[in-house]
N, C-alpha and C positions, 0 to 999 in steps of 0.2 A: 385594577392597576392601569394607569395611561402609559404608552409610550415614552413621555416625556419626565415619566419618572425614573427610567432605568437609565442607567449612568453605563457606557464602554468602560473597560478596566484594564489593566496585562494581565495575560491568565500566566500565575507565579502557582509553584508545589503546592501552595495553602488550596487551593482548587479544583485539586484534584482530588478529592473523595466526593465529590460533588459531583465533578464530569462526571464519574463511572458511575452514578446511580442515573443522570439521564441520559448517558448510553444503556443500558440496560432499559429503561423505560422504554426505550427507542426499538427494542429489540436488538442491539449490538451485543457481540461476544466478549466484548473487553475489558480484559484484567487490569486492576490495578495496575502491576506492573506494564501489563500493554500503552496504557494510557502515562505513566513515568517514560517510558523509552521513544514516544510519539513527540511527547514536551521537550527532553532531551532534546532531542532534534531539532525543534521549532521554537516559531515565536507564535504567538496568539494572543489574544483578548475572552476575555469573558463579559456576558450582560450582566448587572448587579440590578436587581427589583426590590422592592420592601423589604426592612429590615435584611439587608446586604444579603438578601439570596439571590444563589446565581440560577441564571433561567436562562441562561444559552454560552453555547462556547464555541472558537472554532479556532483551528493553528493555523499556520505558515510554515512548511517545513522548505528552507533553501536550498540547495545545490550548489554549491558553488554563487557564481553570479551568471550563470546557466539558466537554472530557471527555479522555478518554486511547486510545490501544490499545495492547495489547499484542501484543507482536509477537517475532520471529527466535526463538520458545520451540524450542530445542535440545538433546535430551541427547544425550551418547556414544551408539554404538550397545552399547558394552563394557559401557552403567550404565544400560540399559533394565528396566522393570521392578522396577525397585527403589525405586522412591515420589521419585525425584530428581526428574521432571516436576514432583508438586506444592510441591516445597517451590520450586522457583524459579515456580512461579505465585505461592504465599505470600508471595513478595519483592517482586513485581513488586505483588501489591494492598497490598502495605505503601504500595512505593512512592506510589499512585495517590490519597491526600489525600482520601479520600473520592469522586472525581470519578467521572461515569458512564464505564462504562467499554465498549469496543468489542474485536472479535479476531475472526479468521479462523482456521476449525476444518481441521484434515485426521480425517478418519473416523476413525483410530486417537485422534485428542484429546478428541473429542468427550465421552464418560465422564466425563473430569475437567473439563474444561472447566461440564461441566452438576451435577457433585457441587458444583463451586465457585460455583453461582446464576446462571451464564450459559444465556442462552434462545436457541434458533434465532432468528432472524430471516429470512433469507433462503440467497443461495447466489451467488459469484462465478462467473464461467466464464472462465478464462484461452485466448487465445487467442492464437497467433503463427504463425510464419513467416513464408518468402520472400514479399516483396510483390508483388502481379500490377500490372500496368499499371493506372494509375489517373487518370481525367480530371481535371483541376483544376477546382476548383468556381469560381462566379463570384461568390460573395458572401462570400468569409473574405481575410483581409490580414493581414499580421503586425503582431504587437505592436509596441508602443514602450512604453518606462519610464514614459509618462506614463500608459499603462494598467491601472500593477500594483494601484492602489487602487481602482480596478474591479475586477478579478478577485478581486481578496483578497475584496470587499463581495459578489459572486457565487458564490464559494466557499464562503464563509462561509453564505451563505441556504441553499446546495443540501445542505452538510454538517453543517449546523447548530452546528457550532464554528469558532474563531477559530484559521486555519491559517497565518495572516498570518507567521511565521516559515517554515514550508513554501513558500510562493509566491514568497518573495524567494529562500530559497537554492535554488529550478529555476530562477527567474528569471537565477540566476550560472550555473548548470548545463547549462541547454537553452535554449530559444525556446519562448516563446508566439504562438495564431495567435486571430485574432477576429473577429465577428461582428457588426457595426453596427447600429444602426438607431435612426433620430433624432439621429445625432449621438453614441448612448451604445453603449456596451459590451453586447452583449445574451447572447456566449454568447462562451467561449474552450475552445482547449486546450493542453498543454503535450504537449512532446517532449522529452526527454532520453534521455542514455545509461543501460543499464542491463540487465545482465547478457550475454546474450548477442549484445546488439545496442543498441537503443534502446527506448524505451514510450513508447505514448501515454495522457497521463493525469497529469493529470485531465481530463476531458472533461466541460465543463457547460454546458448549452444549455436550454432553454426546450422543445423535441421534438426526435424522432429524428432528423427530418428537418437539421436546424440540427448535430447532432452528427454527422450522416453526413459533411457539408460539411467540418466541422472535420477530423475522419479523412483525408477525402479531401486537403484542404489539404496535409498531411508524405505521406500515400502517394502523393500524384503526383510527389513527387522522390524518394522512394525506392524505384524498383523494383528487388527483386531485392535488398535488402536486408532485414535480419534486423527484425520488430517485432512487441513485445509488447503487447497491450490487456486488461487483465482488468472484466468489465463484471457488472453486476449481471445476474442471468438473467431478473427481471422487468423493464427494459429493453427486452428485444426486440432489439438490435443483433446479437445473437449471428450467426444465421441472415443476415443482410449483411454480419459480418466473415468468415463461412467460405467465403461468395460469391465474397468478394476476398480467397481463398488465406491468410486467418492462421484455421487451425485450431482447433477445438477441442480441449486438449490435458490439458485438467484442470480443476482450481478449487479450491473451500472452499466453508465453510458458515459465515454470519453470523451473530455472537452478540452478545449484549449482558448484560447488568447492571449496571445494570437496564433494561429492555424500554422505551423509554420513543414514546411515542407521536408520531410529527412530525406538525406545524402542515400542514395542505392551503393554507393562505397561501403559499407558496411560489412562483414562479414560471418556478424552474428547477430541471432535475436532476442528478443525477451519474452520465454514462453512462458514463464508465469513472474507476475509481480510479488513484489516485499510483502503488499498485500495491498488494500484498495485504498486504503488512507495516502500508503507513502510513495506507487506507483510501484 
């Protein structure tokens, strides 16, 4: 098959039983529904090859007009090599309206990634497994509805874009847990299903100590259950989630373009992402 015979397409619902079998090829975790609620989100394209098969996918998921990332970048393992990668990167910065834009690298992407103006910034560490016993902490409660425009306004600080369509459809999806003080919202985190089990994350709290809590809150009812947290490595949480039996089993490397500098105004962080697709 040449290059020149695969056609760019919008990757629409009809495409998605397709994604998830070359993320699985890929060795990705992602359900079906993982892959509906990434789409939800975004925009994307798909490659079409011979007789309309798709051989590569990749989204766009926005923020606001904040920023973007790019995410589920997928080719064939059949159409490696063959400059397909970048042309659905090319689709995807059409897609992105100018916006700054965000992505998580695997070592083999990195090359193109860095030809196309994206800078390191940091580095994920994914970490899961069976959950060990875990005390319940005394200072986290669960969400209520009446919470989500708190989180969203915490989310937002710690992420520096407006994810505010993100935090209502986990909110439909999983449970939120949270952290008081004064009366107000001071740190939450989320739980949903997803992929092999569930993930924690996003995770934003004010210090570690505040985030450990949060963790601790869903892993004391789930022991022995499957859970995934991917946390930034300057964090520090790492070496306390491998403590409490979720491994380190991998990660990424953080990019951006452009590189843009965040405000030390801040008052919270983001100690584990949505997960590595959606930041």
């Amino acid at each position: 098959m040449q290059e020149r015979q695969i056609e760019i397409r919008p990757f629409g619902p009809e495409h998605l039983d397709v994604a998830v079998r070359l993320s699985q090829e890929a060795g990705w975790p992602h359900r079906p529904d993982d892959w509906k609620v990434a789409l939800d989100l975004s925009k994307g394209v798909v490659a079409i090859g011979a007789d309309d098969e798709v051989v590569g996918t990749t989204l766009l998921t926005p923020y606001g007009t904040d920023c973007a990332t790019i995410n589920m970048v997928i080719v064939a393992e059949s159409m490696r090599g063959r400059g397909l990668g970048r042309r659905l990167m090319e689709a995807a910065l059409a897609l992105a309206d100018n916006r700054p834009l965000r992505l998580i690298a695997t070592a083999d992407g990195l090359p193109l990634y860095e030809k196309l103006g994206f800078r390191q910034t940091g580095a994920v560490l994914q970490h899961q497994g069976p959950v060990a016993a875990t005390a319940k902490p005394g200072n986290t409660e669960a969400a209520t509805m009446a919470d989500i425009l708190a989180i969203k306004a915490l989310d937002r600080e710690a992420f520096g874009a407006d994810r505010s369509a993100l935090i209502a459809r986990f909110a439909d999806l999983g449970e939120f847990a949270v952290i008081r003080r004064d009366g107000k919202v001071a740190a939450f985190a989320c739980l949903r299903p997803f992929g092999r089990g569930e993930v924690v994350g996003p995770v934003v709290a004010p210090d570690i100590e505040d985030a450990k809590s949060l963790l601790s809150h869903f892993m004391s009812r789930k022991t022995g259950a499957f859970l995934r947290v991917d946390t930034g490595a300057e964090t520090g949480l790492g070496p306390w989630l491998a403590r409490h039996s979720l491994s380190h089993v991998g990660g990424g490397i953080t990019m951006a373009n452009p590189v843009i500098k965040r405000s030390n105004a801040s008052t919270v962080t983001t100690f584990a992402l949505a997960n590595q697709a959606l930041g």
